[in-house]
C-alpha positions as CSV (number, residue, x, y, z in Angstrom):
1,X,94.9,105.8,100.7
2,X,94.3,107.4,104.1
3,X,95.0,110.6,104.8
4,X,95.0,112.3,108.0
5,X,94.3,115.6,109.3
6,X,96.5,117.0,112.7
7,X,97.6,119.2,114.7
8,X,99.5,118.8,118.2
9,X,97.5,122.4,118.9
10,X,93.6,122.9,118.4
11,X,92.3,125.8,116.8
12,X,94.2,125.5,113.9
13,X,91.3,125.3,111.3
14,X,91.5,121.1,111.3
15,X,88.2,120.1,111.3
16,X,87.2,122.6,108.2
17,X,90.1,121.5,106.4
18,X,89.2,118.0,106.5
19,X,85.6,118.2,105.5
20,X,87.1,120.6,102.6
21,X,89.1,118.0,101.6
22,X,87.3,115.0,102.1
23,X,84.7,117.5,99.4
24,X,87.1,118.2,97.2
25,X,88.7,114.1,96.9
26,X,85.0,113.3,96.1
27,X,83.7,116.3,93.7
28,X,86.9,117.3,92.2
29,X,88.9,114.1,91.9
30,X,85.3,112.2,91.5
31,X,87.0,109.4,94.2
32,X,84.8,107.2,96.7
33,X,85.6,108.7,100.0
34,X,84.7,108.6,103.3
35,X,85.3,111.0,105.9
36,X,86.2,109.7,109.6
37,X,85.3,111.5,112.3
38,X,87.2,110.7,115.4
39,X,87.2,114.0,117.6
40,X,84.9,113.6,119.9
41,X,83.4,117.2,119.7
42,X,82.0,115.5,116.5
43,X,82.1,119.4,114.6
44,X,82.9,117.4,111.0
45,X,80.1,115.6,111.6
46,X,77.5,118.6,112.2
47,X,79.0,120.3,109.5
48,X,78.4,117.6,107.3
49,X,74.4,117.8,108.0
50,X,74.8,115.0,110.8
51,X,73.8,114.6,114.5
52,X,76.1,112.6,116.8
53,X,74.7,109.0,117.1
54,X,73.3,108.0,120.2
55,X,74.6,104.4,122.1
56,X,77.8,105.4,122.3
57,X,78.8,103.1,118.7
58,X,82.2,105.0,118.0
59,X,84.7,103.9,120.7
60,X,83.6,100.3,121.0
61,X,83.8,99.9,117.2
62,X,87.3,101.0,117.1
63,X,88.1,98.7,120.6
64,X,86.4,96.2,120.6
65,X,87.2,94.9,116.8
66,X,84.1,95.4,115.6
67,X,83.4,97.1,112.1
68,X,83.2,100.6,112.3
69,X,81.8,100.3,108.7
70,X,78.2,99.8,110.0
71,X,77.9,103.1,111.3
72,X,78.6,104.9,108.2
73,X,76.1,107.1,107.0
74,X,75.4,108.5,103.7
75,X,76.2,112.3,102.9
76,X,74.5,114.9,100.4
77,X,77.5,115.0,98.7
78,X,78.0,112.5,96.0
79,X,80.4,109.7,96.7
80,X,81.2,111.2,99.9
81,X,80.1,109.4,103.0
82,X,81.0,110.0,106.6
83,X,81.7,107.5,109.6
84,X,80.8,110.1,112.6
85,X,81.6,110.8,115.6
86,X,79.8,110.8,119.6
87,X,80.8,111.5,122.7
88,X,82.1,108.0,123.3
89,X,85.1,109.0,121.4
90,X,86.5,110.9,124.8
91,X,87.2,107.9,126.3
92,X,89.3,106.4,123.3
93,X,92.9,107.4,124.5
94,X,92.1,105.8,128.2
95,X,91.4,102.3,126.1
96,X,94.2,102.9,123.9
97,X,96.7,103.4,126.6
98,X,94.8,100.3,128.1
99,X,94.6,97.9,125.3
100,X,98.2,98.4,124.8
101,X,98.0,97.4,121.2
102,X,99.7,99.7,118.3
103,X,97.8,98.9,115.1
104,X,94.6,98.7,116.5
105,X,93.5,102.0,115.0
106,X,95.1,100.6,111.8
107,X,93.5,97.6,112.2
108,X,89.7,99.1,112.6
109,X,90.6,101.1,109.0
110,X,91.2,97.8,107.5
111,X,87.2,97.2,107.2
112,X,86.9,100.3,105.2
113,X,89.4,100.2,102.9
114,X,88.2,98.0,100.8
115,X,84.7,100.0,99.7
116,X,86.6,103.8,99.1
117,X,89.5,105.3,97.5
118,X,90.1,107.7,100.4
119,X,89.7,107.9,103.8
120,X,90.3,111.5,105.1
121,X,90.6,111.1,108.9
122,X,89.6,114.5,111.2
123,X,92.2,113.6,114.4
124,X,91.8,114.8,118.1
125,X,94.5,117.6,118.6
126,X,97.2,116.7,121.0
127,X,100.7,114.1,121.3
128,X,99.1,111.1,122.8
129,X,98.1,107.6,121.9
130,X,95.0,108.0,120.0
131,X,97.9,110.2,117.9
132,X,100.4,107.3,117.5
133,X,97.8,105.0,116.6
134,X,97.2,107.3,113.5
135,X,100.4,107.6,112.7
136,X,100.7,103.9,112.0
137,X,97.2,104.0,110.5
138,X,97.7,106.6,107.9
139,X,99.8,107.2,104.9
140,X,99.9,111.3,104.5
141,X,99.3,113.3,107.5
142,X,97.9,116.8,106.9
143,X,99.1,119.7,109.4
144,X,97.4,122.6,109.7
145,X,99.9,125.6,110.9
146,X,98.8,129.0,111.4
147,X,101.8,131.7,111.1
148,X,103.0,132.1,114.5
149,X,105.6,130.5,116.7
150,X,103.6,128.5,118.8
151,X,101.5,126.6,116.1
152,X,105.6,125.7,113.7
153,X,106.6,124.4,117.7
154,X,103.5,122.0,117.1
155,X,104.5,120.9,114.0
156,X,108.2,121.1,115.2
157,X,106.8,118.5,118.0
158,X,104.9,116.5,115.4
159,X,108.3,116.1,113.1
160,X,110.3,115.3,116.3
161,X,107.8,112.5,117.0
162,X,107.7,110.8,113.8
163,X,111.6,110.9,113.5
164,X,112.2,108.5,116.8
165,X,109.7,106.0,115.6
166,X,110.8,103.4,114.3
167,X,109.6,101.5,110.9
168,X,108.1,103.1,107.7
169,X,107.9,107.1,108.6
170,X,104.5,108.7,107.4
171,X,104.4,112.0,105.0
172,X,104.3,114.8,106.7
173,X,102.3,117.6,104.6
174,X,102.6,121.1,106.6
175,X,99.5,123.5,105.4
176,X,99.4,126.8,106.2
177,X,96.5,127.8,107.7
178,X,94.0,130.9,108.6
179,X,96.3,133.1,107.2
180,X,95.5,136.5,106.9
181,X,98.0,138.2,104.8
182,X,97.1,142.1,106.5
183,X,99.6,141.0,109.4
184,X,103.3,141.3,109.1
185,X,104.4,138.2,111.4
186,X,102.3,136.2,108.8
187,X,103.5,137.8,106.0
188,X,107.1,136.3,107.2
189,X,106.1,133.1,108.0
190,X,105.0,132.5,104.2
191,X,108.2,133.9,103.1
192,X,110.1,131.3,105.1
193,X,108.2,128.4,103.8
194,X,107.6,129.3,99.7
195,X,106.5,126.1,99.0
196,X,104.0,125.4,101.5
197,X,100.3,125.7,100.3
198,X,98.2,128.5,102.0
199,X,94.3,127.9,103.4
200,X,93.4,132.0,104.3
201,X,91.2,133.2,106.8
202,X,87.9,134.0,104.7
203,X,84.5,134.4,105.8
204,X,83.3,131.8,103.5
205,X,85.0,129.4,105.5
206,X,82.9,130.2,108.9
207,X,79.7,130.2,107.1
208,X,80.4,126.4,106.6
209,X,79.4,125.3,110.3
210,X,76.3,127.8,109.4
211,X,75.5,126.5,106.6
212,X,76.4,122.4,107.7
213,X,78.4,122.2,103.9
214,X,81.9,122.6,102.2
215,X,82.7,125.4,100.8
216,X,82.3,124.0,97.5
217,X,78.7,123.1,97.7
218,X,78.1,126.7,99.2
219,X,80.8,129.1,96.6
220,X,81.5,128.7,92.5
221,X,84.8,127.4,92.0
222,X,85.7,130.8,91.3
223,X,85.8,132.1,95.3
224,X,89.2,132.1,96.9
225,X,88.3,129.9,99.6
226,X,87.4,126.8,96.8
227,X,90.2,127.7,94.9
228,X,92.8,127.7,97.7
229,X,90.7,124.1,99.1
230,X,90.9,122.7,95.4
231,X,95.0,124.0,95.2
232,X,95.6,121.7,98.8
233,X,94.0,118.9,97.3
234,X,95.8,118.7,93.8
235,X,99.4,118.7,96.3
236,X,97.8,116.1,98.0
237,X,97.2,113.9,95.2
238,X,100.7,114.2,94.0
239,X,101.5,113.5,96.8
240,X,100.1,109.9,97.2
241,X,100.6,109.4,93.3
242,X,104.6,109.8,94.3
């Protein structure tokens, strides 16, 4: 199953959601997993202990219909492994728009498949064609929303998108994020949505890109920040059990 992780709007707490996650399907639900990387600021790919590779790899083996699997590297995590990103990776939605072809994205995933249970995919922020292609790729999409208007407009966007394609529609899994529960206009954005799971704003969570881990390899299960990562995760695999 592949799961993706976006957000129309950066800033959103994305990339430390997906390398949570992508810790959490391996550790917690003991699943082979591999983390894609496919923003080109590469930032799950540093936390994760890893330099961007030089030569450029990432774009051509997504266009070119190569194997992306050969650039996968190995993790310290235990059945977690990580296909990362480099700056190549900026020039993907010029040769998506180019190539003209939907699945291509879809078609790139079809090498990995086969060797891990889940594929959590860290997405570029933004509505463009690197974004469709993942929306065919994938079967649960992720979206991070911190409590404020501009940030449910995303997600309003995102919803709006998906609704005039046409073919299978992908799950959409709204997560709030970053929330800190001191400010009223927060506070009200949880009370509209009951049911959505909540991600705080903790300091454990910065110390990950200080660190270069999850938050599970760096807290006991114990700390809010795991807890709140390990309650996502459970959703999620009901989820794709449904």
């Amino acid at each position: 199953m592949i799961i993706a992780l976006y957000s129309a709007k950066g800033g959103v707490g994305k990339t430390t959601l997906a390398v949570n996650l992508a810790w959490a399907s391996a550790t917690l639900s003991r699943r082979r997993t591999l983390l894609w990387d496919l923003d080109a600021q590469a930032a799950a790919t540093y936390i994760l202990g890893q330099e961007p590779p030089g030569g450029g790899k990432a774009e051509r083996s997504i266009i070119r219909d190569s194997d992306p699997s050969k650039l996968i590297l190995p993790t310290a995590i235990d059945r977690l492994d990580l296909l990362p990103a480099d700056a190549s990776l900026r020039d993907l939605e010029h040769a998506f728009h180019d190539l003209g072809k939907r699945k291509r994205l879809a078609k790139a995933a079809s090498h990995l498949t086969g060797d891990y249970d889940r594929i959590i995919i860290d997405c570029p922020p933004g509505m463009t064609d690197t974004a469709d292609q993942i929306l065919r790729a994938t079967d649960l999409v992720v979206v991070p929303v911190i409590p404020a208007p501009l940030s449910r407009r995303a997600l309003d966007e995102i919803k709006h998108h998906v609704a005039q394609k046409k073919g299978p529609k992908v799950i959409l899994a709204p997560v709030f994020s970053m929330v800190d529960r001191r400010r009223g206009l927060h506070r009200e954005e949880l009370a509209g949505q009951p049911g959505w799971p909540v991600i705080p704003m903790a300091s454990a969570y910065e110390r990950m890109s200080l660190e270069r881990s999850p938050v599970g390899e760096l807290f006991p299960a114990s700390n809010p920040a795991v807890e709140a990562v390990a309650e996502v995760w459970r959703r999620i695999e009901k989820a794709l059990a449904k």
